[in-house]
Biopython code that builds the backbone (N, CA, C, O; Angstrom):
import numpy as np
from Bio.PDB.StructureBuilder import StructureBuilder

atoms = [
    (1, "UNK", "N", (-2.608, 4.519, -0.322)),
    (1, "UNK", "CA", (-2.540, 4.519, 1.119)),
    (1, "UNK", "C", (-3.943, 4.250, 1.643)),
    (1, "UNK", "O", (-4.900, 4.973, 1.365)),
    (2, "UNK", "N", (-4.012, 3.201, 2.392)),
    (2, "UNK", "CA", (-5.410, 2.591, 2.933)),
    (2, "UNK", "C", (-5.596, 2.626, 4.433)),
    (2, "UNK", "O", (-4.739, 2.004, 5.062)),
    (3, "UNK", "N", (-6.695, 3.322, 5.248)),
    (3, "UNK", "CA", (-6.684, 3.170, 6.577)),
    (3, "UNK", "C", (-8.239, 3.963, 6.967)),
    (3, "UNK", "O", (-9.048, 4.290, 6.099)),
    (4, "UNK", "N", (-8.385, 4.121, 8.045)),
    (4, "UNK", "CA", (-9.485, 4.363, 8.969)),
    (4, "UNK", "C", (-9.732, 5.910, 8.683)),
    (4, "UNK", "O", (-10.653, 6.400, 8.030)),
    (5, "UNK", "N", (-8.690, 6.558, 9.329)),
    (5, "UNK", "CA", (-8.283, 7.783, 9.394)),
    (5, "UNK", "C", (-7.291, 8.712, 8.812)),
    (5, "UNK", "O", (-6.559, 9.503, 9.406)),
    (6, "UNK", "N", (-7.436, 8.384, 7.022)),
    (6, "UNK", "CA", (-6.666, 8.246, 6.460)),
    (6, "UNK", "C", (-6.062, 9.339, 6.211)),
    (6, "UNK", "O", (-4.937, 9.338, 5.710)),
    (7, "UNK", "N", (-6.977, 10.891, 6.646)),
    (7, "UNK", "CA", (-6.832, 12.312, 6.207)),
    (7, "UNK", "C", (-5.212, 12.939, 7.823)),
    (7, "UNK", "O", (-4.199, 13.636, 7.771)),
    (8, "UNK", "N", (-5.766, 12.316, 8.692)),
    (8, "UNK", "CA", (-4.953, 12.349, 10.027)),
    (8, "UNK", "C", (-3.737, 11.663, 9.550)),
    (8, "UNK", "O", (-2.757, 12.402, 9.458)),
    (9, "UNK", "N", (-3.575, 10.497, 9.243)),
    (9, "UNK", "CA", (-2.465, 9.495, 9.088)),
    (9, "UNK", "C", (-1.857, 10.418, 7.899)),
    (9, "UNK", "O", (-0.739, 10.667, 8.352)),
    (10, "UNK", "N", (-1.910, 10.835, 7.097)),
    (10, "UNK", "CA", (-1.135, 11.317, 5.858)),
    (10, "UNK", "C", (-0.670, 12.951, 6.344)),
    (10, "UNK", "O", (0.272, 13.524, 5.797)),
    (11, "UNK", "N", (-1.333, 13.463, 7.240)),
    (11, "UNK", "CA", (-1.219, 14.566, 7.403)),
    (11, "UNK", "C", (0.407, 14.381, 8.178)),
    (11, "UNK", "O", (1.508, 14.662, 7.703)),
    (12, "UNK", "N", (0.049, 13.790, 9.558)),
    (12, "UNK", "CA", (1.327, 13.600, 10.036)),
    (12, "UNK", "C", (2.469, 13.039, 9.174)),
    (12, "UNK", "O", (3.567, 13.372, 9.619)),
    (13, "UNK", "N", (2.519, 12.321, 8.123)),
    (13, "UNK", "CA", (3.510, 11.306, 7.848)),
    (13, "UNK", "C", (4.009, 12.548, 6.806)),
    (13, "UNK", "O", (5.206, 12.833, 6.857)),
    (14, "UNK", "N", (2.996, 13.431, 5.700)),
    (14, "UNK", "CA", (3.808, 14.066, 5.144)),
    (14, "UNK", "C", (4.366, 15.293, 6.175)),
    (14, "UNK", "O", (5.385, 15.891, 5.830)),
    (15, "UNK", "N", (3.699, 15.658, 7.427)),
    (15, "UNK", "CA", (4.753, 16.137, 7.943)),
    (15, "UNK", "C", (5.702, 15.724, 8.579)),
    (15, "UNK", "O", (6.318, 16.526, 9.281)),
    (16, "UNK", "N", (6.009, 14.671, 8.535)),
    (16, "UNK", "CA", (7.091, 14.203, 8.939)),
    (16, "UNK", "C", (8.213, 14.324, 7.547)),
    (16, "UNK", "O", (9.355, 14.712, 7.302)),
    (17, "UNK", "N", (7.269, 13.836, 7.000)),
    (17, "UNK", "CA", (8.800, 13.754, 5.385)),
    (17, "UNK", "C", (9.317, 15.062, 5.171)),
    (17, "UNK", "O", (10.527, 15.269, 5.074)),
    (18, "UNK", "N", (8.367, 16.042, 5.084)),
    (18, "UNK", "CA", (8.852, 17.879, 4.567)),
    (18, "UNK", "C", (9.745, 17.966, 5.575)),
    (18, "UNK", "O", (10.871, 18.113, 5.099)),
    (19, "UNK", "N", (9.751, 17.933, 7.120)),
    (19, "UNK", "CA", (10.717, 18.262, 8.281)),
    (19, "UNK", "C", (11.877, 17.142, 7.892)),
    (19, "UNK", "O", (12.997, 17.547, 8.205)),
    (20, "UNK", "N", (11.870, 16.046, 7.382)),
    (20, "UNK", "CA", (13.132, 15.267, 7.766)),
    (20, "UNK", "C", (14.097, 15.534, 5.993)),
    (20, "UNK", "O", (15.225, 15.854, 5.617)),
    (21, "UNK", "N", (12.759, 15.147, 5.382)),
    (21, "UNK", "CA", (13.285, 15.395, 3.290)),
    (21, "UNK", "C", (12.961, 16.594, 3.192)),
    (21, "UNK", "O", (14.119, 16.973, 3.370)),
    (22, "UNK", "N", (12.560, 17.279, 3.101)),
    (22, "UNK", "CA", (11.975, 18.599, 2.336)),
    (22, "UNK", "C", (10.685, 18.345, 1.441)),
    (22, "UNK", "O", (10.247, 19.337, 0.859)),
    (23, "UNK", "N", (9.970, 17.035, 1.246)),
    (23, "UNK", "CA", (8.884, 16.925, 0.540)),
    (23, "UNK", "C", (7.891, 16.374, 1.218)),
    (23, "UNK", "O", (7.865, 16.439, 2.447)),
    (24, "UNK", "N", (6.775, 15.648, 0.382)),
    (24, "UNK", "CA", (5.388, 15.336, 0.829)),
    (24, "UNK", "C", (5.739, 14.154, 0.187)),
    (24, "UNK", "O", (6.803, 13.907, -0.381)),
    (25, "UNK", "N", (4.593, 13.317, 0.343)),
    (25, "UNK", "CA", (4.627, 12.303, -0.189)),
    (25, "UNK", "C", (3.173, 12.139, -0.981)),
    (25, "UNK", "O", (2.131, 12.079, -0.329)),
    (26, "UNK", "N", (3.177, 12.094, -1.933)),
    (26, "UNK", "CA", (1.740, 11.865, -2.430)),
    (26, "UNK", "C", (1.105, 10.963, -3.103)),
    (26, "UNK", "O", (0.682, 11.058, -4.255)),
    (27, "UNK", "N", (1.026, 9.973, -2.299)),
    (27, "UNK", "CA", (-0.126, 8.895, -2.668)),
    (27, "UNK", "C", (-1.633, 8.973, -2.036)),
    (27, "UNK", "O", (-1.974, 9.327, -0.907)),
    (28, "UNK", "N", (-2.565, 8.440, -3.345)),
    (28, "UNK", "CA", (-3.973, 8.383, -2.998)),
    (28, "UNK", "C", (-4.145, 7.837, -1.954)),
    (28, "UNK", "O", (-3.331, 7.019, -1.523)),
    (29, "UNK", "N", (-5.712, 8.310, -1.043)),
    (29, "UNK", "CA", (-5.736, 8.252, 0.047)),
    (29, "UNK", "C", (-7.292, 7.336, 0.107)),
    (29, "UNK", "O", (-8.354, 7.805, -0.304)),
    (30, "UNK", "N", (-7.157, 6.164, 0.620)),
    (30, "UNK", "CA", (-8.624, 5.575, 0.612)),
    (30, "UNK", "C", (-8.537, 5.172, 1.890)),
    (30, "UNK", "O", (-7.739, 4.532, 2.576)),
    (31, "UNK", "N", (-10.242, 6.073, 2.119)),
    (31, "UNK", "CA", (-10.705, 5.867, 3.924)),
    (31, "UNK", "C", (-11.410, 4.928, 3.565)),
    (31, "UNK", "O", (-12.325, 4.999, 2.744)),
    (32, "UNK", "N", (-10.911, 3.605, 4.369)),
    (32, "UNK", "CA", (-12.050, 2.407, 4.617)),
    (32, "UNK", "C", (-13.648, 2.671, 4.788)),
    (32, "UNK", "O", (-14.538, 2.067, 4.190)),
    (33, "UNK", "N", (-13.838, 3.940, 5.948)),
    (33, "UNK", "CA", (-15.352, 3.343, 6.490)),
    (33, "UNK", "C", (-15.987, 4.670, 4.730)),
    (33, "UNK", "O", (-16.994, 4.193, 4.207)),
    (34, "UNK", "N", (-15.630, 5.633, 4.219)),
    (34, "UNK", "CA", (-16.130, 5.888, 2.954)),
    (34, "UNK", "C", (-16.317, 4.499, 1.796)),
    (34, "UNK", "O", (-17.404, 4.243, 1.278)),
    (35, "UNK", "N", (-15.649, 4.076, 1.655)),
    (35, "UNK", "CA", (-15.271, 2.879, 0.806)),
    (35, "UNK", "C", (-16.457, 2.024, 0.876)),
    (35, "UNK", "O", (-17.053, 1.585, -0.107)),
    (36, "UNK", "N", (-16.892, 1.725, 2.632)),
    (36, "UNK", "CA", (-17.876, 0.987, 2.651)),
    (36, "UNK", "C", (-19.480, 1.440, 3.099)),
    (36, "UNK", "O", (-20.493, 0.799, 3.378)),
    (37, "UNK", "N", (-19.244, 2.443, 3.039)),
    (37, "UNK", "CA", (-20.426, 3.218, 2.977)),
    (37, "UNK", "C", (-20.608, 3.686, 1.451)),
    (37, "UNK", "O", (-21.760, 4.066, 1.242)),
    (38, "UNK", "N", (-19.932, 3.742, 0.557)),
    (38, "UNK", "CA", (-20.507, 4.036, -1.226)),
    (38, "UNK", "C", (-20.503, 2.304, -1.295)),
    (38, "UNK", "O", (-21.603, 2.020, -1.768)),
    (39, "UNK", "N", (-19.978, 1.429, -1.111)),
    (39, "UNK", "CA", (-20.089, -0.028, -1.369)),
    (39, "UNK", "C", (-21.987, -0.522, -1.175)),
    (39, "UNK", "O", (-22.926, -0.758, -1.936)),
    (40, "UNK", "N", (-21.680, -0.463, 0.710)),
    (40, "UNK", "CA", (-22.914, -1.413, 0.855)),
    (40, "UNK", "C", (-24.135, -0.644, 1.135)),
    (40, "UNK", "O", (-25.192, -1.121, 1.549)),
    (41, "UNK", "N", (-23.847, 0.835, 0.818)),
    (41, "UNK", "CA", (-25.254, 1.607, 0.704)),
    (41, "UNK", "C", (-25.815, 1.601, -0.569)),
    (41, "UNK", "O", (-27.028, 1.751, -0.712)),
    (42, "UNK", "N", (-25.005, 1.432, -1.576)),
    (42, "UNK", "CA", (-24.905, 1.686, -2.946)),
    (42, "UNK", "C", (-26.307, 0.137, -2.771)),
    (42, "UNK", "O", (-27.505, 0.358, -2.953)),
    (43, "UNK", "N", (-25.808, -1.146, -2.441)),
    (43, "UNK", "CA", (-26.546, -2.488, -2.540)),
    (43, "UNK", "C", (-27.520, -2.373, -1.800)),
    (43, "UNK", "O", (-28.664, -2.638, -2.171)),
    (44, "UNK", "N", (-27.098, -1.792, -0.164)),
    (44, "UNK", "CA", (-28.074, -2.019, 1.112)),
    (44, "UNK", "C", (-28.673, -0.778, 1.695)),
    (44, "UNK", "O", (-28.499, -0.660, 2.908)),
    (45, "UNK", "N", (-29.429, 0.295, 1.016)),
    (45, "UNK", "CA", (-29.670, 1.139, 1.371)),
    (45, "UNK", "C", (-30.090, 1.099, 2.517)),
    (45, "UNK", "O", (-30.795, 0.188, 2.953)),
    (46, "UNK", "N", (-29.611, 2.346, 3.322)),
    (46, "UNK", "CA", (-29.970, 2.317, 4.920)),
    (46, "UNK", "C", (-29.377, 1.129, 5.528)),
    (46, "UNK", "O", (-29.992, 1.141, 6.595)),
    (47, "UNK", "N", (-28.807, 0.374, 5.575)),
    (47, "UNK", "CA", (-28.044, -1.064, 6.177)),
    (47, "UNK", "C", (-27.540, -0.743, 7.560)),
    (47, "UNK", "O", (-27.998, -1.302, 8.556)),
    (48, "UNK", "N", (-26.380, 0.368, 7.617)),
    (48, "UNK", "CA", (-25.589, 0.654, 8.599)),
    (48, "UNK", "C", (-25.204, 1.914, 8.624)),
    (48, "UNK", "O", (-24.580, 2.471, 7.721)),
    (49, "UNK", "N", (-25.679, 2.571, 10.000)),
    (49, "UNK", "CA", (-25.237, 3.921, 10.122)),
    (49, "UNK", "C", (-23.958, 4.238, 11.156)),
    (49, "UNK", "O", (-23.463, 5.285, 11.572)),
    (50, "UNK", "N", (-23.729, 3.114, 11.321)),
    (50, "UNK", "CA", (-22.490, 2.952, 12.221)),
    (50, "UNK", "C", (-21.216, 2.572, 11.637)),
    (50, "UNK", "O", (-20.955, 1.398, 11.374)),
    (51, "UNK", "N", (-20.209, 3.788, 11.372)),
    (51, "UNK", "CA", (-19.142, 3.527, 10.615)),
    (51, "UNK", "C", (-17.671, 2.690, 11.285)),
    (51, "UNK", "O", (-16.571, 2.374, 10.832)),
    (52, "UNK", "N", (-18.102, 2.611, 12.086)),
    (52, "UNK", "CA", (-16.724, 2.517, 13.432)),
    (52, "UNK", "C", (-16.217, 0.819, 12.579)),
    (52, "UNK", "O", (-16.949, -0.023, 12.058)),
    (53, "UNK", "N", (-14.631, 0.839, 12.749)),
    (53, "UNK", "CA", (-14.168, -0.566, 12.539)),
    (53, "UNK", "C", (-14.872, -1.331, 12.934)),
    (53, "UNK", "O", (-15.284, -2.141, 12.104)),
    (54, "UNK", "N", (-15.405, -1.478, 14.505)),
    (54, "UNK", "CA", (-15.604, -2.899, 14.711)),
    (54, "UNK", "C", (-16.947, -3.514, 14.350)),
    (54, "UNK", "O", (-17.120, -4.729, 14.251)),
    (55, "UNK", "N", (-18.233, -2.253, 14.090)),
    (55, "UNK", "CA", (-19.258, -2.799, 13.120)),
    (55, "UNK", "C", (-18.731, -2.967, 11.644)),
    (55, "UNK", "O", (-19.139, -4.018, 11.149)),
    (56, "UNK", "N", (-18.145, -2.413, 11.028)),
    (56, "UNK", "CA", (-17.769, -2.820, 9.728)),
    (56, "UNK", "C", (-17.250, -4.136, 9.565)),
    (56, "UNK", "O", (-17.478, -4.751, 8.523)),
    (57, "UNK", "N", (-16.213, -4.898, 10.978)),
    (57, "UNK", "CA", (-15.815, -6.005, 10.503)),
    (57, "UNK", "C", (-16.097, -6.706, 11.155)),
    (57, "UNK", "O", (-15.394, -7.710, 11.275)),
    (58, "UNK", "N", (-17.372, -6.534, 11.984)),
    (58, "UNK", "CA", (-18.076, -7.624, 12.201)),
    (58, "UNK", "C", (-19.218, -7.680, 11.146)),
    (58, "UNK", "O", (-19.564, -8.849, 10.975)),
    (59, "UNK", "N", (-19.773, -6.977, 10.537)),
    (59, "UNK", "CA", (-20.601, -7.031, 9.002)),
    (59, "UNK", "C", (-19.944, -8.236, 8.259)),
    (59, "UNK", "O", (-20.560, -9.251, 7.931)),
    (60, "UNK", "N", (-18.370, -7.958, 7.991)),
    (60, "UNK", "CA", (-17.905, -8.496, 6.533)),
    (60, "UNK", "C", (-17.475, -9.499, 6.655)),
    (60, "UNK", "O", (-16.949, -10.163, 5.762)),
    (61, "UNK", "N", (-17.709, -10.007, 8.538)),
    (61, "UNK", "CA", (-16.671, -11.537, 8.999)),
    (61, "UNK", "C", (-15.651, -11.194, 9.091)),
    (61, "UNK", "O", (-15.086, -11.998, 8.349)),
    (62, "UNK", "N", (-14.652, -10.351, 9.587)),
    (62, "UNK", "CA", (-13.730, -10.075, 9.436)),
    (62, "UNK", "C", (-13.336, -10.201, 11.191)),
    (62, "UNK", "O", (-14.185, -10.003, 12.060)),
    (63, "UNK", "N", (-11.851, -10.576, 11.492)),
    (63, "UNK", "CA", (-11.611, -10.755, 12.716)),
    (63, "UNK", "C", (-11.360, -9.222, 13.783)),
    (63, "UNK", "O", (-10.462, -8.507, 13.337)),
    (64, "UNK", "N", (-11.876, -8.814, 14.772)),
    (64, "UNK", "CA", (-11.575, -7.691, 15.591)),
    (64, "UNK", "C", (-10.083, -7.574, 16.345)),
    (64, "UNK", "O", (-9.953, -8.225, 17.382)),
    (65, "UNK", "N", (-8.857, -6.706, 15.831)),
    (65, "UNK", "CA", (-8.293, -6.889, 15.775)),
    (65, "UNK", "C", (-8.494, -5.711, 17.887)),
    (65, "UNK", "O", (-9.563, -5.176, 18.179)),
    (66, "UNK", "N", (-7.611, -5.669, 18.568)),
    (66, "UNK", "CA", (-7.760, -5.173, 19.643)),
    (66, "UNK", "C", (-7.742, -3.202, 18.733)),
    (66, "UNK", "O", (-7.207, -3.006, 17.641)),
    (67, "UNK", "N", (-8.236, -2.421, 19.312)),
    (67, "UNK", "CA", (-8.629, -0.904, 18.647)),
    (67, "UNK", "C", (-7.108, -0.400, 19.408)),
    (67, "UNK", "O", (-6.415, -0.894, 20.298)),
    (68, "UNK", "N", (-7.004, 0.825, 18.566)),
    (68, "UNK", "CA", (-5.675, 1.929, 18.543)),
    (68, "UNK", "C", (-4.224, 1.339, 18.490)),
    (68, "UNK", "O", (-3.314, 2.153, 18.647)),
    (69, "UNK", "N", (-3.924, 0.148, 18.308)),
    (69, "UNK", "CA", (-2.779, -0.168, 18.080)),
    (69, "UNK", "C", (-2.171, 0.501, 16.549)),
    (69, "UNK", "O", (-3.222, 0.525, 15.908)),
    (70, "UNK", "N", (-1.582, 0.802, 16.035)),
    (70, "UNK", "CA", (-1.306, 1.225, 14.669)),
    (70, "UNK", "C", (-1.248, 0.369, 13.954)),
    (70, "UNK", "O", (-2.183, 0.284, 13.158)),
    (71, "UNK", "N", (-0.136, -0.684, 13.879)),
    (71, "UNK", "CA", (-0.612, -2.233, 13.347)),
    (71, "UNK", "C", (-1.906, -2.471, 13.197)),
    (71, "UNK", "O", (-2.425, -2.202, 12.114)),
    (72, "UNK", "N", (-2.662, -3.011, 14.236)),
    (72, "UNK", "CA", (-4.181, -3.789, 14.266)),
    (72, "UNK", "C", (-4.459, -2.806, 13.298)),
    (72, "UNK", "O", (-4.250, -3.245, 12.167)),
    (73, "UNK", "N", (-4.956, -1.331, 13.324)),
    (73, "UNK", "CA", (-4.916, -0.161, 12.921)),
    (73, "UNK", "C", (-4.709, -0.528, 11.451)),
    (73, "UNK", "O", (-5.759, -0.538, 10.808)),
    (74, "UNK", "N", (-3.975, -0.730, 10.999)),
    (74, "UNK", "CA", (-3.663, -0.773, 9.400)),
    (74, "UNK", "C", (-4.037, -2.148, 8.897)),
    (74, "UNK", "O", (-4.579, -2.409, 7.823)),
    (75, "UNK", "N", (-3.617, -3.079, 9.952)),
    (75, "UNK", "CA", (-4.231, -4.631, 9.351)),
    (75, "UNK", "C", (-5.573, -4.564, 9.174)),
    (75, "UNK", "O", (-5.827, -5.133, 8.112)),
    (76, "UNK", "N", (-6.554, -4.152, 9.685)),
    (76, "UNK", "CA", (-7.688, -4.237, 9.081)),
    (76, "UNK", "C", (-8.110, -3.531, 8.719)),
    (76, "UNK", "O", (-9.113, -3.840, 8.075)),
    (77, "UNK", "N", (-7.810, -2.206, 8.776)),
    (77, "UNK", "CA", (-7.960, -1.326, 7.366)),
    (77, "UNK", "C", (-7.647, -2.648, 6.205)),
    (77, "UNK", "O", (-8.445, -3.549, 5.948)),
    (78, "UNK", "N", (-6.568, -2.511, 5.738)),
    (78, "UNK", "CA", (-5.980, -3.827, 5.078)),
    (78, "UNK", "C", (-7.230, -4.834, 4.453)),
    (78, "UNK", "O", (-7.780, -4.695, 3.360)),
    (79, "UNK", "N", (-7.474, -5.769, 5.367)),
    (79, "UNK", "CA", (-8.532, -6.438, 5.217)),
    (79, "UNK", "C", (-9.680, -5.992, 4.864)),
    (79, "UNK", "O", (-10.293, -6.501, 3.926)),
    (80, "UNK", "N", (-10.262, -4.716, 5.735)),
    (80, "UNK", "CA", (-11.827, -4.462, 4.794)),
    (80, "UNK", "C", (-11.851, -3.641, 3.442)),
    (80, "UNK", "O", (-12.839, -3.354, 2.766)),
    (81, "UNK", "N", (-10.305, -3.285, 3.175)),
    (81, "UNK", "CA", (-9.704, -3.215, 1.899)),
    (81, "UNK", "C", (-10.376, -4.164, 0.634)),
    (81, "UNK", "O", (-11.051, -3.883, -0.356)),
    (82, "UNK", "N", (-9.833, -5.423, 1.197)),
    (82, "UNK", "CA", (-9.498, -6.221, 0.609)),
    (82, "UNK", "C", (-10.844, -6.687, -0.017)),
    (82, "UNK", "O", (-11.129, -6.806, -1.209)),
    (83, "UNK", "N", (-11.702, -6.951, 1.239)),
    (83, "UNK", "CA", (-12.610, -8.125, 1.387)),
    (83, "UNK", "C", (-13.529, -7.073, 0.596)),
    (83, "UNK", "O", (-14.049, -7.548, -0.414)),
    (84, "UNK", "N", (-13.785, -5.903, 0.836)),
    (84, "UNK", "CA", (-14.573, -4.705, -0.206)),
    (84, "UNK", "C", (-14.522, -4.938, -1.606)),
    (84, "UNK", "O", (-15.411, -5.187, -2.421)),
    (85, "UNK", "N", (-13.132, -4.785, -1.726)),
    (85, "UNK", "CA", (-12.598, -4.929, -3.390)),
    (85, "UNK", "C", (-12.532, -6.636, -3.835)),
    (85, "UNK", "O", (-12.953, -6.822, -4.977)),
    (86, "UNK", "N", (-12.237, -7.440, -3.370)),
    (86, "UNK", "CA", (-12.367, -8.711, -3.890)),
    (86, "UNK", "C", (-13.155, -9.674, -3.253)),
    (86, "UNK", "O", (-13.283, -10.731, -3.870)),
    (87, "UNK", "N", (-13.909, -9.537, -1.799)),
    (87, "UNK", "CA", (-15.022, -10.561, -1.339)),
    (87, "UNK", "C", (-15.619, -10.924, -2.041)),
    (87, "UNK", "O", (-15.474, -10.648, -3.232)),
    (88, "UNK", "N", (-16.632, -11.774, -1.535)),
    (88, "UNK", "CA", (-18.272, -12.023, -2.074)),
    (88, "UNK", "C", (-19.023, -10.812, -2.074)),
    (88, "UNK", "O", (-18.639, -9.643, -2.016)),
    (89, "UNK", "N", (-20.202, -11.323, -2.154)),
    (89, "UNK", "CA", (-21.047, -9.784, -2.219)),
    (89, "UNK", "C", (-22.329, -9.947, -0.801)),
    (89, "UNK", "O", (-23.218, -10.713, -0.429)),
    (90, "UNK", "N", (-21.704, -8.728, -0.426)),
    (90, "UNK", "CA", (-22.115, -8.491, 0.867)),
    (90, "UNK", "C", (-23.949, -8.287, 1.187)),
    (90, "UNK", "O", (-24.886, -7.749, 0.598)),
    (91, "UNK", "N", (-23.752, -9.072, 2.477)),
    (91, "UNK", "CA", (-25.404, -8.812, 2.749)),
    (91, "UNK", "C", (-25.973, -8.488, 3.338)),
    (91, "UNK", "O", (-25.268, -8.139, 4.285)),
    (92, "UNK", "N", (-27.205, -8.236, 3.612)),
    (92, "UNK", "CA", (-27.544, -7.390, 5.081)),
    (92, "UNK", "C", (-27.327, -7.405, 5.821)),
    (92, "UNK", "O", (-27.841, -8.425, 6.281)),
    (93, "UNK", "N", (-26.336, -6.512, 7.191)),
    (93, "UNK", "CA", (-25.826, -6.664, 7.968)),
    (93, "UNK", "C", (-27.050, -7.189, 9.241)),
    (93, "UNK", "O", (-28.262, -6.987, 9.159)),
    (94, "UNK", "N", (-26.475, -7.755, 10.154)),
    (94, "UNK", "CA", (-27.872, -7.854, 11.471)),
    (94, "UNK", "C", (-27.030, -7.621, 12.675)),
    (94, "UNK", "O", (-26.915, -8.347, 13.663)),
    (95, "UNK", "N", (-26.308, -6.169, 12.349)),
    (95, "UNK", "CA", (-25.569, -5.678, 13.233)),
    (95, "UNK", "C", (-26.487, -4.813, 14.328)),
    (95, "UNK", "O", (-25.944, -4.249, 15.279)),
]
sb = StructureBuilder()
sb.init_structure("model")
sb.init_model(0)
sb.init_chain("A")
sb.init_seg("    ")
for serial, (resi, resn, name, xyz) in enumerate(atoms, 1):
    if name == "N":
        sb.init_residue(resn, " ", resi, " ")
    sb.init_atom(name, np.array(xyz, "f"), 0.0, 1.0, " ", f" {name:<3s}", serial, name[0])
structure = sb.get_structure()
């Protein structure tokens, strides 16, 4: 399970499953802006202290999807997923 706010998003959804199933659901939980803070601090020490989506995907080239929609919300979670784990290798931001 991949997203922004990933500890919030799982919280509700397994409470939703225990109230409707009687269980949880338990899949691993990867927060994007952690992901890219062990990524491009790990390369770019000190680079970016600003975790928010829309510096992260304007860093990685990534398109700004409009903020709080749940969709947009997961699509680019999604993407800086992606572009983290299989991009090029990222460079100093001049954010």
């Amino acid at each position: 399970l991949v997203g922004d706010l990933i500890r919030y998003d799982a919280h509700r959804r397994n409470r939703c499953c225990v109230g409707l199933y009687g269980f949880s659901v338990p899949h691993q939980q990867i927060a994007v802006s952690s992901l890219y803070h062990d990524r491009v601090f790990h390369q770019l020490p000190g680079a970016l202290s600003d975790l928010g989506l829309d510096n992260i995907c304007r860093h990685l080239g990534l398109p700004l999807l409009a903020k709080h929609v749940a969709l947009n919300d997961a699509l680019t979670a999604a993407l800086i997923f992606l572009r983290l784990l299989y991009g090029s290798r990222i460079s100093h931001p001049t954010v």
